[in-house]
Structure formats: structure tokens, C-alpha cells
C-alpha positions as CSV (number, residue, x, y, z in Angstrom):
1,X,-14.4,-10.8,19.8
2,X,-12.0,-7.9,18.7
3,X,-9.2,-8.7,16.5
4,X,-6.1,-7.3,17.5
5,X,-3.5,-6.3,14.9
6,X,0.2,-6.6,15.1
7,X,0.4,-2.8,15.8
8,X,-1.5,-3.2,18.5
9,X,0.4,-6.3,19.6
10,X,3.9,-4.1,19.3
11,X,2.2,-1.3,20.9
12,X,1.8,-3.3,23.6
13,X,4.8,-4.7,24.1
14,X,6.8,-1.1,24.2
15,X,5.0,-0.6,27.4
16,X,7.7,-1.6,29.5
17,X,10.2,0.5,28.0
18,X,7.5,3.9,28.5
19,X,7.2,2.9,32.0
20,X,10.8,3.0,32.9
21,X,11.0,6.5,30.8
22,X,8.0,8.0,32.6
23,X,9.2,7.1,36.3
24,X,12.7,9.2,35.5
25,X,10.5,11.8,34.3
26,X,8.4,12.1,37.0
27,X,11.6,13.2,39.0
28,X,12.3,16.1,37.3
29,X,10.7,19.4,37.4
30,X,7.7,18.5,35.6
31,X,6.4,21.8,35.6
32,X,9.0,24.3,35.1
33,X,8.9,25.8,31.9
34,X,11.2,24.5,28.8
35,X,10.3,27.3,25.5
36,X,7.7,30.0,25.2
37,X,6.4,29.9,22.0
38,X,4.1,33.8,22.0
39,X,2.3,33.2,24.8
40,X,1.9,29.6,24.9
41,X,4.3,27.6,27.1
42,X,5.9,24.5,26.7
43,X,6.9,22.9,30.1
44,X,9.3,19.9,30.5
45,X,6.5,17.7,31.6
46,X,5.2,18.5,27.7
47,X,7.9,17.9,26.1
48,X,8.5,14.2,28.6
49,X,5.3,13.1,27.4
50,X,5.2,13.6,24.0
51,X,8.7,12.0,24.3
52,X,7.4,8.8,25.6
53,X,4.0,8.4,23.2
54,X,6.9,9.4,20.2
55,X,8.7,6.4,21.7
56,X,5.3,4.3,22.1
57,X,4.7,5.1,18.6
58,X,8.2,4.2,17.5
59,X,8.6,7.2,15.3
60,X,12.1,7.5,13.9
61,X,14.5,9.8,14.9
62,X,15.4,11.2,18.4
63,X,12.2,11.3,20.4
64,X,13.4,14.2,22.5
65,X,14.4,16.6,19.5
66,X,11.1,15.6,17.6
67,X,9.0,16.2,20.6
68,X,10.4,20.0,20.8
69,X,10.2,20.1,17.0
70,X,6.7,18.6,16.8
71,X,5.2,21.3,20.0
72,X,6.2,24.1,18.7
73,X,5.0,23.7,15.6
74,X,1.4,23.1,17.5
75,X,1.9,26.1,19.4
76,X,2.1,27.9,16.2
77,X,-0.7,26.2,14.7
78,X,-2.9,27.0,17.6
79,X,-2.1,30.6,17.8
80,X,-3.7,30.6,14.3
81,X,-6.4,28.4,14.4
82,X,-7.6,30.3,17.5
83,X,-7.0,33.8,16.1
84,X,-9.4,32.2,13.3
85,X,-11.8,31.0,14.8
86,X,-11.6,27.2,14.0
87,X,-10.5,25.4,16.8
88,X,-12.0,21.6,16.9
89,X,-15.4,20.8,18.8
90,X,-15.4,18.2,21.1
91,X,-17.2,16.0,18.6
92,X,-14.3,16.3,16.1
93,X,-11.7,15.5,18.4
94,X,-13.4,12.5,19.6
95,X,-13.6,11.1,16.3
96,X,-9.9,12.3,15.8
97,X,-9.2,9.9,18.8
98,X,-11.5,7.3,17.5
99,X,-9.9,7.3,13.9
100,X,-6.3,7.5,15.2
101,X,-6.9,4.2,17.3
102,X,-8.5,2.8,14.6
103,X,-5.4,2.1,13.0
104,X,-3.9,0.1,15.9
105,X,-7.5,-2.0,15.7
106,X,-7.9,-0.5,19.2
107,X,-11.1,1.9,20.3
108,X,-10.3,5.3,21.8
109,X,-10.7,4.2,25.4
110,X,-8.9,1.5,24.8
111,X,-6.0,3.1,22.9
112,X,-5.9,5.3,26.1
113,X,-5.6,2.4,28.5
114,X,-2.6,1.8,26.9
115,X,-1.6,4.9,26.9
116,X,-1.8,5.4,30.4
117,X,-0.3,2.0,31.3
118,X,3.1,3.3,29.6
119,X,2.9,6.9,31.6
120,X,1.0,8.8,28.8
121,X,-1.9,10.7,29.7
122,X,-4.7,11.4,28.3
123,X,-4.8,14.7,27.5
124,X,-0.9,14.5,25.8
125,X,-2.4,12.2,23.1
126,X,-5.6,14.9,23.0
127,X,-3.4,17.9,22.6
128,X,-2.0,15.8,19.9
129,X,-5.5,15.1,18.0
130,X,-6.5,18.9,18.6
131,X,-3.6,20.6,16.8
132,X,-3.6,18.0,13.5
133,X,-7.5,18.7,13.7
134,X,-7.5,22.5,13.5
135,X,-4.6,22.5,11.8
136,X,-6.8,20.9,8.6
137,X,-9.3,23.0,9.6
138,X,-7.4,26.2,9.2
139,X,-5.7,25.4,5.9
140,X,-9.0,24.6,4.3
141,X,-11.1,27.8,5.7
142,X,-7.8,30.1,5.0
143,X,-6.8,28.8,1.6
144,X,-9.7,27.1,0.5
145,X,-10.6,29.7,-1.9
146,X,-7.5,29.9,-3.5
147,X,-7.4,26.3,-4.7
148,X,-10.9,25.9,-6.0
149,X,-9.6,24.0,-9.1
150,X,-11.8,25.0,-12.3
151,X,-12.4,23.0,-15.6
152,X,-9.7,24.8,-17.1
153,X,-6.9,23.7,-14.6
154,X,-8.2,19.9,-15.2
155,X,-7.6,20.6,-18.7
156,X,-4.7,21.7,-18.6
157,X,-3.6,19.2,-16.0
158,X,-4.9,16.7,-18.4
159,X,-3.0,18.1,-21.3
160,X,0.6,18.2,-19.1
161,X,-0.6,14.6,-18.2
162,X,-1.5,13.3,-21.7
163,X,2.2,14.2,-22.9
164,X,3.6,13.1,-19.6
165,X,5.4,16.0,-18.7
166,X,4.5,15.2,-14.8
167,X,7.9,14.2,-13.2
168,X,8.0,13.3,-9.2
169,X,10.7,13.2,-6.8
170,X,10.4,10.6,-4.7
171,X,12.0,9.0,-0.9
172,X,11.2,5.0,-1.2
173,X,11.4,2.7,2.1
174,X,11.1,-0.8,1.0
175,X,10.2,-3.6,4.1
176,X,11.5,-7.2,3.4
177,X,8.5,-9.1,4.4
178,X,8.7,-12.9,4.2
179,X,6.1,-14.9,5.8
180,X,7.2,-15.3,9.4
181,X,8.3,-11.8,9.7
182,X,5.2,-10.2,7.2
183,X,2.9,-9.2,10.4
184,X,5.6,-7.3,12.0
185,X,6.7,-5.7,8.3
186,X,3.7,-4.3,7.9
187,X,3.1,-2.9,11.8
188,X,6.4,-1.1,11.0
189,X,5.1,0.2,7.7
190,X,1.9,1.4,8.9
191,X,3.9,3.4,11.9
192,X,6.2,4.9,9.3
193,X,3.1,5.8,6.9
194,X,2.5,8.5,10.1
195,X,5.9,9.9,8.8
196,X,5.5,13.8,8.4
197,X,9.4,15.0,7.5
198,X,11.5,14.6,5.0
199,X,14.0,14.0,7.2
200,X,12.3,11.4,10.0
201,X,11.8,9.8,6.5
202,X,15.3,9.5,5.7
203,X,15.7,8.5,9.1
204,X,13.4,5.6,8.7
205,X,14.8,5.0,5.6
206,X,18.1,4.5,6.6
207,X,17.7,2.4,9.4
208,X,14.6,-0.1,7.9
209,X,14.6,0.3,4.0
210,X,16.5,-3.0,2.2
211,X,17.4,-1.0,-1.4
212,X,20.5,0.5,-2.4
213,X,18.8,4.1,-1.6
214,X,18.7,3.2,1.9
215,X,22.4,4.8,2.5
216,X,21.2,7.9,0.8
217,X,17.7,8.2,3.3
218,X,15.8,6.5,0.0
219,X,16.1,9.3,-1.9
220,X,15.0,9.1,-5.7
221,X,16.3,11.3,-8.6
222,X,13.6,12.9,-10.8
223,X,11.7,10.4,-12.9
224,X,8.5,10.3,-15.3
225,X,5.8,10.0,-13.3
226,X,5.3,7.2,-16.5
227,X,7.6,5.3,-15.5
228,X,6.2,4.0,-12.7
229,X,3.5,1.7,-12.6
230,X,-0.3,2.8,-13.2
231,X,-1.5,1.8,-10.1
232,X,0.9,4.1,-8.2
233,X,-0.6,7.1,-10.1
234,X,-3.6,8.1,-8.0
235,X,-1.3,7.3,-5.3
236,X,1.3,9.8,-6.0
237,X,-0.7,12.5,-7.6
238,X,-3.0,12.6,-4.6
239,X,0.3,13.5,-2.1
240,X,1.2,16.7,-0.9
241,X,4.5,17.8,-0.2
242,X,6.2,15.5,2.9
243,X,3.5,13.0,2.7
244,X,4.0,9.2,2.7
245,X,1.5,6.9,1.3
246,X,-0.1,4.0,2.9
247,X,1.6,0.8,2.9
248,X,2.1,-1.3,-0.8
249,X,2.1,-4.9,-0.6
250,X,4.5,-6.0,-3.1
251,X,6.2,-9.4,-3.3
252,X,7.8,-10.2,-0.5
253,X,7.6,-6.9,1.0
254,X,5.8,-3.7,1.7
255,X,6.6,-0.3,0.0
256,X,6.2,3.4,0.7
257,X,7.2,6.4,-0.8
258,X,7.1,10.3,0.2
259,X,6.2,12.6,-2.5
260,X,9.3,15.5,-2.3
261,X,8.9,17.5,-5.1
262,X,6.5,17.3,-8.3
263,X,6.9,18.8,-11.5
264,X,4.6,20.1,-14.6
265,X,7.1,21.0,-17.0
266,X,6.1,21.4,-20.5
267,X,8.8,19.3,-21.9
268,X,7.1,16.0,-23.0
269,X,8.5,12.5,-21.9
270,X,7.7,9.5,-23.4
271,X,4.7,6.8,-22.7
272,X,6.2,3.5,-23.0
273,X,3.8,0.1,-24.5
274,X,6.4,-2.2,-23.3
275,X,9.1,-2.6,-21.4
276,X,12.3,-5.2,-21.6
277,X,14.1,-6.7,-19.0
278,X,15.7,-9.6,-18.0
279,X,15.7,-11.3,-14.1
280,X,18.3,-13.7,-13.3
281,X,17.4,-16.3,-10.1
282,X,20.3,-16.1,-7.7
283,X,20.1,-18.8,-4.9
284,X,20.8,-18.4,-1.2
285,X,18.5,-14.4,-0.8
286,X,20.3,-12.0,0.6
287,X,23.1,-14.2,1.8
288,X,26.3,-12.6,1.6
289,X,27.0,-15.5,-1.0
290,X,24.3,-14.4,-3.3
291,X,24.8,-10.9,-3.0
292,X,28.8,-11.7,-3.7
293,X,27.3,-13.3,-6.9
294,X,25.5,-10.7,-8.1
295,X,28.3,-8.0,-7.3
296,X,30.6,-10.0,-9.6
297,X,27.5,-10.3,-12.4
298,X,27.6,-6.1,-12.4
299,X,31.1,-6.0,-13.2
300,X,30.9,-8.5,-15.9
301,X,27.6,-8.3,-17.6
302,X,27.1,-5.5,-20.3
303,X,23.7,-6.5,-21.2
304,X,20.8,-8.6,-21.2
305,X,22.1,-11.0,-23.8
306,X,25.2,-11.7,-21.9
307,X,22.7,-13.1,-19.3
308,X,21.7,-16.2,-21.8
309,X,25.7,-17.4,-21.9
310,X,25.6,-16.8,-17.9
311,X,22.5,-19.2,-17.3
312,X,23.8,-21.8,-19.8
313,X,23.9,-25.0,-18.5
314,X,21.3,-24.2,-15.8
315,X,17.7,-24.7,-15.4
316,X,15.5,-23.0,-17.7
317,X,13.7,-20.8,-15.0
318,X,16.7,-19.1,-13.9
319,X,16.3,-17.0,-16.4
320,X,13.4,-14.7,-17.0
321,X,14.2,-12.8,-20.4
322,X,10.8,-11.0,-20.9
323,X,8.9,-7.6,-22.7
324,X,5.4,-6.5,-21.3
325,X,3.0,-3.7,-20.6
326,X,3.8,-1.8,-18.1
327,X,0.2,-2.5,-16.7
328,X,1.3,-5.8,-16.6
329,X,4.6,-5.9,-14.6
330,X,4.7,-6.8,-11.1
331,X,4.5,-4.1,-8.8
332,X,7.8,-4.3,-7.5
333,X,9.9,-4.9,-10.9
334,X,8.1,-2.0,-12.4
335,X,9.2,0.5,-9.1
336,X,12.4,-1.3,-9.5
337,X,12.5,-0.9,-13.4
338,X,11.8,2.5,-13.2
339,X,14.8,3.6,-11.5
340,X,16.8,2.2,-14.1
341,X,18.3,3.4,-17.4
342,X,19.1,0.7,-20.2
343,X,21.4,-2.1,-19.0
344,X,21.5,-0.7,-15.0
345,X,20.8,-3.5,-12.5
346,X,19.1,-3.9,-9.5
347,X,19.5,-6.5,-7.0
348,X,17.2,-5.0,-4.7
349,X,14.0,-7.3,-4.9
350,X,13.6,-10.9,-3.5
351,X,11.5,-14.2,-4.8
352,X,10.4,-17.5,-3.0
353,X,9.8,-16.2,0.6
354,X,13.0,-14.3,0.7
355,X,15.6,-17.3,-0.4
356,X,15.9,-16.3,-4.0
357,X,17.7,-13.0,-4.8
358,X,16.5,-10.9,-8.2
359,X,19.3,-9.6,-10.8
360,X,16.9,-7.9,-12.5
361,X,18.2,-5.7,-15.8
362,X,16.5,-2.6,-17.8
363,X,16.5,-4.5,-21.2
364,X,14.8,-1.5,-23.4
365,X,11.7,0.3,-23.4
366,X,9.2,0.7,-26.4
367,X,7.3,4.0,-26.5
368,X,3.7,4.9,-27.0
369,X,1.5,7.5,-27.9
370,X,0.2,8.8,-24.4
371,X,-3.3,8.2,-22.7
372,X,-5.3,10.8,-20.1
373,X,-5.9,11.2,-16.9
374,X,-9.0,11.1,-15.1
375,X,-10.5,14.5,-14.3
376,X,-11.6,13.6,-10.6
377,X,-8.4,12.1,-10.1
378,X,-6.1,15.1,-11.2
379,X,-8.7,17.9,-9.7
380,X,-8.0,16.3,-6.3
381,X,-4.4,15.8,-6.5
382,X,-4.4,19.5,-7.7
383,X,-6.1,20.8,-4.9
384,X,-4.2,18.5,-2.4
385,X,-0.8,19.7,-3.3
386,X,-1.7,23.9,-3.9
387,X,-3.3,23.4,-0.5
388,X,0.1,21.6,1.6
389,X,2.0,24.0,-0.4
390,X,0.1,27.1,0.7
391,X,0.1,25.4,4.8
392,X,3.9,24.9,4.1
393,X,4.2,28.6,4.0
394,X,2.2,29.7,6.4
395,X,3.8,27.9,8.8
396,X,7.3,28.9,7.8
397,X,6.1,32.5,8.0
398,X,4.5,31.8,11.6
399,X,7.6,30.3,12.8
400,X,9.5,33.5,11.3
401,X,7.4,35.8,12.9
402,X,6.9,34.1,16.3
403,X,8.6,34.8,19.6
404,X,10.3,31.7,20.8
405,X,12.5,31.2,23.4
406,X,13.9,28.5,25.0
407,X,15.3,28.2,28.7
């Protein structure tokens, strides 16, 4: 018996809402051509259905404006891969299929059924696979060359790394996810994990994400990739440019983040053995009570001690006043703690299934003399990142030099 997973179970249910698209498509000129991209055309029966699996898939943004966005990029992407030599055999597309469906916990056929109930067909979703497919293909067989990373790029790597001059700027999109919603939390997250723009992130961001960065599409100033916890390392260092990471479980809700920019400087940030904060218990979530509460906390409380005369009076555990490793922080405070210079405040993180809001303050941090990096580790996130940066080009040179017009 196959276990179906809430994405599949959403997937599902948007089927009503493709149908009704696809019928009004049908009346239009399917077939009449909508943009020549060189020699390829797009029609308006092209751009309808990748409309509707856009809206299937729920990506953010405007469906129609990111289905012309999305196909002409493939147009130009095919142009090259066929000039190269490197489009996909059948067998690699199949598995595309197969992998792609895997994430719904659906087979290919059956992703496809689905499909087609919601006026999708077939060969929409395969034109989909084929582009991403030769699209890796040509990137690796064009630029491969150029970012063979050598023992003495590790080393170096290692050297930026061991004085932690690596900063990251990042997009965050964090999912509440108590109990009774967490299944549908993390069906959103692994849709948005797809995400390939910076700004169908901010999109997303803006609409889902429950931070304070949320009005500003998530977006993160430039931080030590230090600060941030060691388990988000790998993570980060093995993004490219625009790419979103896989869902993070975190207390209470689910993470992501988009890797926008990375830096090696050589000026050295500190390694931090401990960090200090302090997490005052707010009753009542994200009530507009609690979050009253807290508002009037930021505009009297200086600093972590003036938290102690604030919780006077009340239950011990209303007050967490703490200093650890950074290894040893929750997930979510550490992300959170990050963000923050001494005495800021974030309210943006829950406890006890959502009905306990978080005033959580940057007490101090203690610094350390700095550890390295694995030499797997930061040999792949080299070659991942020289790689989307040399496919970022190409493409913006492609699109430069192509003949597109639209009717």
C-alpha cells in the first residue's frame, strides 16, 4: 500500500481549480503563436499549460508572467544544449519524471494521471523535465573544466574558512507549523524548496513567511557564515546562487533559505564558544495580546538584566537567562540569534505548539579561536557555486543575443 503525502493530498485537491482554467483555455486559439524565441516558437497553448501545472504546483507569483518567463528561458537553453550536442536520452528523462514525482510520493504514471485530470498533458510536464535535464547537462560538459577544484583552492578555502572570512547573504521563509497544521506546513515548504528566483522567493516570502523579514521578501543583511548554526553549514556552502535549500524542521515550524550572494573576503570575523541570550515566555502565541506585550517589552527593555525585574513575581520558567555553544542552541534561536546584534530582540519564534510567544534577546557573544572545514565539503560547495555562476552568465548572454519577439 502506497503512502500518500500531503503534497500529494494538496495536489490533488487543486484539481478542480486546473479544470476550470483548462476548459477557458481550450477556447482560445490554442495554436496561434504567442513569442518566437530564434527559431523556436512559443504558442498560447504553451504558455496555457504551463500556466495551469505552475498553478497545480502552486508556485508563487503570477502563473501567467512565470510561465512566459520560465519558456523562454527553455527555449534558450535548448538552442544550446542542441547546438552541443547534449540533449537528454529517453532514459534520463524518464528518471527526471520518476524523481520529480517522487517528491509528491506519486510514481511518474501516476503523477501524470493527475496531471491530465487537471488539463495538463503529458508532454507540457516532459518539456519541463527535458530542459532542467539538458540544461545540467550543458553546464557541466561546457564549464566543467573550468571548475575542476584542485588541492590548492581547498586550501585556500580552508584557510578563508578557518578565519571565518566566509559571509552569506541570505532570503529566509520561516512556516509556523503547529501540530494540526504541520502536514500542510511542510507540503508548502517542499513546493517552495522548487523556488528558482530571487524574486518568486520574495514572493513566497511575503505572502507565507511569519518573521519580521517577511515585509521585506525575507531578505537578510550580510552575516558571518559563523554565526549561524553548524549544522546549516554544508547546507549553505553547498548552494548556488538563487537556490533554496530543502525544508528545516525547527521547533514549531519549518525553515528555508536562498543563498543570494556569498563572500570570501580576507577580513577575518570572529568564531564565537558561546553565546548569551535571554528568552522571556509570553502567553497567548501570536495573539494580538502577546504580540502587544512584547511590542511594549522593546520599547522598555535595554537589556537582558532588565528582563529579571520584568519576570519578578512570576514563575521561574518564564525566564530562560542562558550562555551555550553555539553547537548546542536550538536550531531556531541560533538562526534567530544570528540576526541579531547585542541587546536586539526577536519575537519571531514560537513554543508549546504555537501558544507561547518567544522574546528572545542577543545577551553577548564570547569568541573563539576558529576550527576548519572539511575538504570534501568546501571542494563541492566550490564547484557548485563557480558552476551556477558560470550557467548564470551564459544564460544572460543567450538571452542578450537572442531574437525574441513577442506578438
Amino acid at each position: 500500500m502506497i503512502t500518500r503525502s500531503p503534497l500529494h493530498s494538496l495536489f490533488i485537491a487543486l484539481l478542480a481549480v486546473t479544470v476550470t482554467a483548462a476548459s477557458t483555455a481550450r477556447s482560445q486559439n490554442l495554436f496561434a503563436p504567442a513569442i518566437k524565441v530564434n527559431d523556436k516558437v512559443i504558442t498560447q497553448y504553451d504558455l496555457n499549460q504551463r500556466s495551469l501545472m505552475l498553478t497545480m504546483f502552486r508556485s508563487p507569483g503570477d502563473p501567467a508572467k512565470e510561465a512566459r518567463s520560465q519558456l523562454i528561458e527553455e527555449r534558450l537553453k535548448l538552442d544550446a544544449a542542441q547546438a552541443l550536442d547534449v540533449l537528454p536520452a529517453n532514459e534520463e528523462i524518464s528518471r527526471g519524471m520518476e524523481d520529480f514525482a517522487a517528491r509528491a510520493n506519486m510514481t511518474a504514471d501516476e503523477f501524470l494521471a493527475a496531471l491530465k485530470q487537471g488539463g495538463i498533458e503529458e508532454q507540457t510536464f516532459r518539456d519541463f523535465i527535458v530542459s532542467g535535464v539538458a540544461w545540467r547537462s550543458l553546464v557541466r560538459a561546457r564549464f566543467g573544466a573550468k571548475v575542476e577544484v584542485g588541492d590548492s583552492d581547498i586550501d585556500q578555502a580552508l584557510n578563508a574558512t578557518s578565519t571565518d572570512s566566509i559571509r552569506v547573504l541570505l532570503s529566509e521563509i520561516i512556516l509556523p507549523a503547529p501540530p494540526a497544521e504541520a502536514a500542510a506546513a511542510q507540503a508548502r515548504a517542499n513546493e517552495l524548496s522548487q523556488i528558482t528566483t530571487e524574486s518568486a522567493f520574495a514572493a513566497a516570502a511575503r505572502k507565507y513567511s511569519a518573521t519580521a523579514t517577511s515585509a521585506r521578501g525575507g531578505r537578510l543583511e550580510w552575516m558571518p557564515l559563523s554565526n549561524l548554526p553548524a549544522t546549516l553549514h554544508p547546507v549553505l556552502l553547498g548552494l548556488g546562487r538563487g537556490q533554496v535549500s530543502d525544508p528545516i524542521p525547527i521547533d514549531g515550524a519549518i525553515a528555508l533559505f536562498q543563498l543570494r550572494g556569498i563572500d570570501e573576503g580576507k577580513v577575518a570575523t570572529p568564531r564565537f564558544s558561546a553565546i548569551d541570550y535571554a528568552a522571556y515566555f509570553i502567553a497567548g502565541g501570536r495573539s494580538p495580546e502577546a504580540l502587544a506585550t512584547a511590542r511594549k517589552l522593546t520599547q522598555t527593555v535595554d537589556t537582558c538584566d532588565d528582563l529579571y525585574g520584568v519576570a519578578k513575581g512570576q514563575p521561574e520558567e518564564v525566564l530562560e537567562r542562558s550562555s551555550k555553544a553555539p553547537a548546542d542552541l536550538p536550531t531556531d534561536f541560533a538562526v534567530e540569534l544570528a540576526k541579531l546584534d547585542k541587546h536586539e530582540v526577536s519575537t519571531a519564534l514560537t513554543r508549546g505548539d504555537g501558544q507561547t510567544l518567544v522574546f528572545l534577546m542577543l545577551c553577548g557573544r564570547t569568541p573563539e579561536q576558529a576550527e576548519g572545514v572539511d575538504r570534501d565539503q568546501i571542494g563541492s560547495s566550490l564547484q557548485n557555486r563557480r558552476l551556477a555562476s558560470y550557467a548564470d552568465g551564459y544564460l544572460a548572454q543567450l538571452r542578450s543575443e537572442a531574437r525574441i519577439i513577442e506578438y
